[in-house]
C-alpha positions as CSV (number, residue, x, y, z in Angstrom):
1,X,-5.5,10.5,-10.3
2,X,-8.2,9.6,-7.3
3,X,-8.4,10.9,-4.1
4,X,-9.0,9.2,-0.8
5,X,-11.4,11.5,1.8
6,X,-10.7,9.3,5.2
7,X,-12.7,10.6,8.0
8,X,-12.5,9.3,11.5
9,X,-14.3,9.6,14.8
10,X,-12.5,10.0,17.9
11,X,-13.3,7.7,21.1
12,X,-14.7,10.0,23.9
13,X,-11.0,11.6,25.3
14,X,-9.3,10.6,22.9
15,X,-9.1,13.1,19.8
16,X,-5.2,14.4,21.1
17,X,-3.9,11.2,21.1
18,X,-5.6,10.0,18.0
19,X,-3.6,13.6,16.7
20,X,-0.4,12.6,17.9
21,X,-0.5,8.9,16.5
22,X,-0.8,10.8,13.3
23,X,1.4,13.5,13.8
24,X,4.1,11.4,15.8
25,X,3.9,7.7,13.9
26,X,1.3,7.2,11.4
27,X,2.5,10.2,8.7
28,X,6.2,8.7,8.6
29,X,4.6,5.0,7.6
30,X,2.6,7.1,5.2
31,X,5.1,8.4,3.1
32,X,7.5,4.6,2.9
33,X,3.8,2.7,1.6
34,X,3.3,6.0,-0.9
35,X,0.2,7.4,0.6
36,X,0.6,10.9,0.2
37,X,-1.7,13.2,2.0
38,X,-2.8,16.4,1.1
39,X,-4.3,17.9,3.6
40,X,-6.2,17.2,7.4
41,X,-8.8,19.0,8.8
42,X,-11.0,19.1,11.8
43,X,-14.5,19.8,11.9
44,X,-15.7,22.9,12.9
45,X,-18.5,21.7,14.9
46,X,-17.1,18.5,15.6
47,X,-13.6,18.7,16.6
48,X,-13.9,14.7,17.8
49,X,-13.8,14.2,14.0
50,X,-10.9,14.2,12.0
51,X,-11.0,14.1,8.0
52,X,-8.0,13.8,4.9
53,X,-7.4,13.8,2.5
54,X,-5.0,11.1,-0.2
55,X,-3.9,11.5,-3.8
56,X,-3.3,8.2,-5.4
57,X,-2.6,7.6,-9.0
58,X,-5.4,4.9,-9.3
59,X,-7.8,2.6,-7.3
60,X,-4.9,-0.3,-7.8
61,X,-2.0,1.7,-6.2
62,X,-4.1,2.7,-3.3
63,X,-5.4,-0.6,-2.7
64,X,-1.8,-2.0,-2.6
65,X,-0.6,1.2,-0.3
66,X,-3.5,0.1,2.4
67,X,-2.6,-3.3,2.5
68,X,1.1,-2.9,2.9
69,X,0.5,0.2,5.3
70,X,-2.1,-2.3,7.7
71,X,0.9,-5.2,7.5
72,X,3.3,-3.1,8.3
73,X,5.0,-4.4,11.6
74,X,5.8,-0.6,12.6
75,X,2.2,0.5,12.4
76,X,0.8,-3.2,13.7
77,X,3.3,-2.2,17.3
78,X,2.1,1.4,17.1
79,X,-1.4,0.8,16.8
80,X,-1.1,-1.9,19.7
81,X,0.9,0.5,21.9
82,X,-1.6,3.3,21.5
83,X,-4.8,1.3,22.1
84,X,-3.5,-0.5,25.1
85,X,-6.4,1.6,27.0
86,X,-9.1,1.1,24.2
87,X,-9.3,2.1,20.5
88,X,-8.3,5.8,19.3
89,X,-11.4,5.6,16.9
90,X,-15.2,5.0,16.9
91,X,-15.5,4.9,13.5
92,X,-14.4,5.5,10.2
93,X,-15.6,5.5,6.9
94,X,-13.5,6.2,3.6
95,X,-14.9,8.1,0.2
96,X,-13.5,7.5,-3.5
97,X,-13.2,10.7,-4.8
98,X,-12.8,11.3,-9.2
99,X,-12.2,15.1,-9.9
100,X,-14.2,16.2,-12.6
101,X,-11.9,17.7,-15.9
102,X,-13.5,21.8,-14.0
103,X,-11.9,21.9,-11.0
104,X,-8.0,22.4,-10.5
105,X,-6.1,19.3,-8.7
106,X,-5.6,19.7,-4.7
């Protein structure tokens, strides 16, 4: 098992409706490509950022859920309808995560 920590930057004005892409579209694409999410979180002094976190069974099967998810003609019209005034995010970087044998499994 690996875990994914995905961590994303909000455009100035933009945090609620990078929220509700998530909430409203992007989760539902999620679960048919088998990205399973765990959890998301803001951050407390940041609340432009928004971080989760994936479970994948190994490094191949999440590699093959990103590439089907950013093909996906759903979340290709999606994305474009929700950036038609500029993009949602400034940035975004993505951590590997291998839990050590000490610590019980999210």
């Amino acid at each position: 098992m690996i875990y994914e920590l995905r961590e994303y930057v909000a455009s100035e004005d933009k945090v609620e409706a990078l929220h509700k892409r998530f909430k409203d579209s992007t989760l539902p694409i999620f679960e048919k490509h088998h990205i399973v999410v765990k959890g998301f979180w803001t951050d407390h002094q940041n609340p432009g950022k928004l971080v989760y976190l994936c479970q994948f069974n190994s490094i191949e099967e999440q590699k093959a859920a990103w590439r089907s998810f950013g093909s996906d003609p759903e979340w290709i019209k999606i994305k474009q309808v929700s950036e038609a005034n500029g993009s949602l995010v400034t940035s975004m970087t993505s951590t590997l995560l291998d839990p050590v044998d000490y610590t019980p499994q999210p």
